[in-house]
C-alpha positions in Angstrom: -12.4 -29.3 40.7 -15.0 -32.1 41.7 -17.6 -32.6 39.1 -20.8 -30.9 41.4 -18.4 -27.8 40.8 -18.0 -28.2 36.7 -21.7 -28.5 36.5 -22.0 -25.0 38.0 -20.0 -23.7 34.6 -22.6 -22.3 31.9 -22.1 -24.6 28.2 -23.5 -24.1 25.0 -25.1 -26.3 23.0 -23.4 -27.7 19.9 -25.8 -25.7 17.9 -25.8 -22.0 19.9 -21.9 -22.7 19.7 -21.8 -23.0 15.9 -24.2 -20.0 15.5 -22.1 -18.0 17.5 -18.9 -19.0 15.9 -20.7 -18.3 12.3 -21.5 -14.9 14.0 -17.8 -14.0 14.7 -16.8 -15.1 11.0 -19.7 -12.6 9.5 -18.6 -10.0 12.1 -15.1 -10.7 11.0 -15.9 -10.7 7.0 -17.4 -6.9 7.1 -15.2 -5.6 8.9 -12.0 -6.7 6.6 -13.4 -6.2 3.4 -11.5 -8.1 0.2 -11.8 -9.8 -3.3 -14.3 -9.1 -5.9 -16.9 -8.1 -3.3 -14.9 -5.6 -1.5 -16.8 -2.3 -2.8 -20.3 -4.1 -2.2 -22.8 -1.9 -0.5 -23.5 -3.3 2.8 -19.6 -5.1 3.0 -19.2 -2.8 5.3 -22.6 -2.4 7.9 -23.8 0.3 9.8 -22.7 1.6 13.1 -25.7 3.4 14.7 -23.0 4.9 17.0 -21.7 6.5 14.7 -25.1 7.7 12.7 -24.8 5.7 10.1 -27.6 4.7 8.0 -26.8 3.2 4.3 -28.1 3.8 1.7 -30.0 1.1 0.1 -28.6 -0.5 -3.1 -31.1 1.5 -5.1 -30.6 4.3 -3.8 -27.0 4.0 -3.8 -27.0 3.4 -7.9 -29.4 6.3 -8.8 -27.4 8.5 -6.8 -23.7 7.2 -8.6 -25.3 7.6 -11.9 -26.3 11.1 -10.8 -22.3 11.6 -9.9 -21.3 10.2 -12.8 -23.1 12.6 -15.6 -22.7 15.3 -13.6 -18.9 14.6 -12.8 -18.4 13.8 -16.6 -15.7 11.1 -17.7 -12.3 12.0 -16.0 -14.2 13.7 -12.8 -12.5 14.3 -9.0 -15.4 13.2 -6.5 -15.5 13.5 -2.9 -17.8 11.5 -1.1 -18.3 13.2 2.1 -20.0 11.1 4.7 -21.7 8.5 1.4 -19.6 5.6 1.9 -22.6 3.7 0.0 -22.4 5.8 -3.0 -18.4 5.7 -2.8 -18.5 2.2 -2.9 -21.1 2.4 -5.9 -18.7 4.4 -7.8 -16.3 1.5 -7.3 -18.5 -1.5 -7.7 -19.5 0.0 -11.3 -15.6 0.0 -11.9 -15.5 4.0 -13.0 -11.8 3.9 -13.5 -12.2 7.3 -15.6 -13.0 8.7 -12.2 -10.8 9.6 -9.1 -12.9 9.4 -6.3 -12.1 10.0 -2.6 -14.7 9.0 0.6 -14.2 11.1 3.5 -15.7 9.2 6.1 -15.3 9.6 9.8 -15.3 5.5 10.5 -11.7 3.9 9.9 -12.9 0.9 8.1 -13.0 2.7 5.7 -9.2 2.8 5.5 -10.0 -0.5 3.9 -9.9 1.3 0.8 -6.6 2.7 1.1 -5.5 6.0 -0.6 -8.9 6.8 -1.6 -9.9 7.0 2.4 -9.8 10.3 4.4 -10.2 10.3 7.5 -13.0 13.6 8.1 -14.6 14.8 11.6 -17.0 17.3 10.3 -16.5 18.9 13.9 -12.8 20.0 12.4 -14.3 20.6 8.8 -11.0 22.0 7.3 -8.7 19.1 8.9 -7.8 17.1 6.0 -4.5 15.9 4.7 -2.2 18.2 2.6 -2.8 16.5 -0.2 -6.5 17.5 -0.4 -6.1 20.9 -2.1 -8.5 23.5 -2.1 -11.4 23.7 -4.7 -9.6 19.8 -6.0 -13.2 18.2 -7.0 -15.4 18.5 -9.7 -18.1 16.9 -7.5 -18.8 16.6 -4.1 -21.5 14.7 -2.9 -22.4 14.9 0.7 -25.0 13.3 3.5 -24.0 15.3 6.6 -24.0 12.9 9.6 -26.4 14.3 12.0 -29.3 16.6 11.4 -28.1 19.3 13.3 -27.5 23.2 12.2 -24.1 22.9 13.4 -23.4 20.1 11.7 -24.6 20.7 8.3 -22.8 24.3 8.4 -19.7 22.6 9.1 -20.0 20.2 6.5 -20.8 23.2 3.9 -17.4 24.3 5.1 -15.5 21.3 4.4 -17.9 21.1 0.6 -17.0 24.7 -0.2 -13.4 23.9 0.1 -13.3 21.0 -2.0 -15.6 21.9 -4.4 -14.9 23.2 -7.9 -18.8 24.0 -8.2 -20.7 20.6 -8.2 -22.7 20.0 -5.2 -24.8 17.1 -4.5 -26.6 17.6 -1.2 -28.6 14.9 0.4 -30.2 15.5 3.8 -33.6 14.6 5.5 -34.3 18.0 6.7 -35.3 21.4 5.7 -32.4 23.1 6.9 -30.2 22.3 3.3 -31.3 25.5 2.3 -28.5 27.4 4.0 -25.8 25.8 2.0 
């Protein structure tokens, strides 16, 4: 290749290369979370693909705390479609607690046997080991704001439940549930 030709080839700079390089390790961090940090909210960011929209940290902690006296010490939870406030639950090390986030994004799997994989399209699909009416709590943030969606999800919450519901959604149409 004659040097007329190599000039032709598009280089970064020194800088844009390390910014993009620093932009591949952060892309890399969240999406293998790990160590003390590994239940943070945020470890793991949003997808917009996939409607997802975390909650912020406060949020996040006022809605654990909510789960936690209503669950009372010893509590199942399901945390159907609130990664944030599953990894809440987790980051205030509530080992009295078993809690399970059914979530729809594999990074999730991240957190091993408390991960479920859960389409709400197919809202009684979930592993034989989820048995019916197993959770003291479930909290749930359907994923879209759809009839269809939200009366599937009920589905799914109606079989795990044992009672406890915490419902969050941004539009009037909870009141079916």
């Amino acid at each position: 290749m004659s040097d007329l030709e190599d000039d032709d080839v598009p280089q970064l700079s020194s800088h844009a290369l390390a910014a993009l390089q620093e932009f591949y390790a952060e892309q890399k961090q969240h999406t293998n979370p790990c160590g003390d940090e590994k239940y943070s909210v945020g470890r793991i960011e949003e997808n917009w693909q996939l409607s997802q929209f975390w909650y912020s940290e406060e949020t996040a902690l006022r809605l654990a705390r909510e789960v936690i006296a209503a669950a009372g010490e010893g509590g199942r939870v399901a945390c159907v479609s609130t990664p944030t406030v599953y990894q809440k639950l987790r980051e205030l090390r509530r080992e009295d607690m078993a809690v399970c986030v059914f979530e729809y994004d594999r990074r999730f799997a991240a957190y091993g046997e408390e991960f479920v994989f859960y389409d709400y399209s197919n809202p009684l699909d979930l592993p034989e080991s989820i048995a019916a009416h197993s959770f003291h709590l479930v909290i749930a943030d359907p994923p879209y704001l759809s009839e269809e969606c939200l009366r599937k999800t009920s589905e799914t919450i109606k079989y795990l439940t044992q009672g406890k519901i915490l419902l969050c959604t941004g539009d009037h149409i909870a009141t079916g549930v």
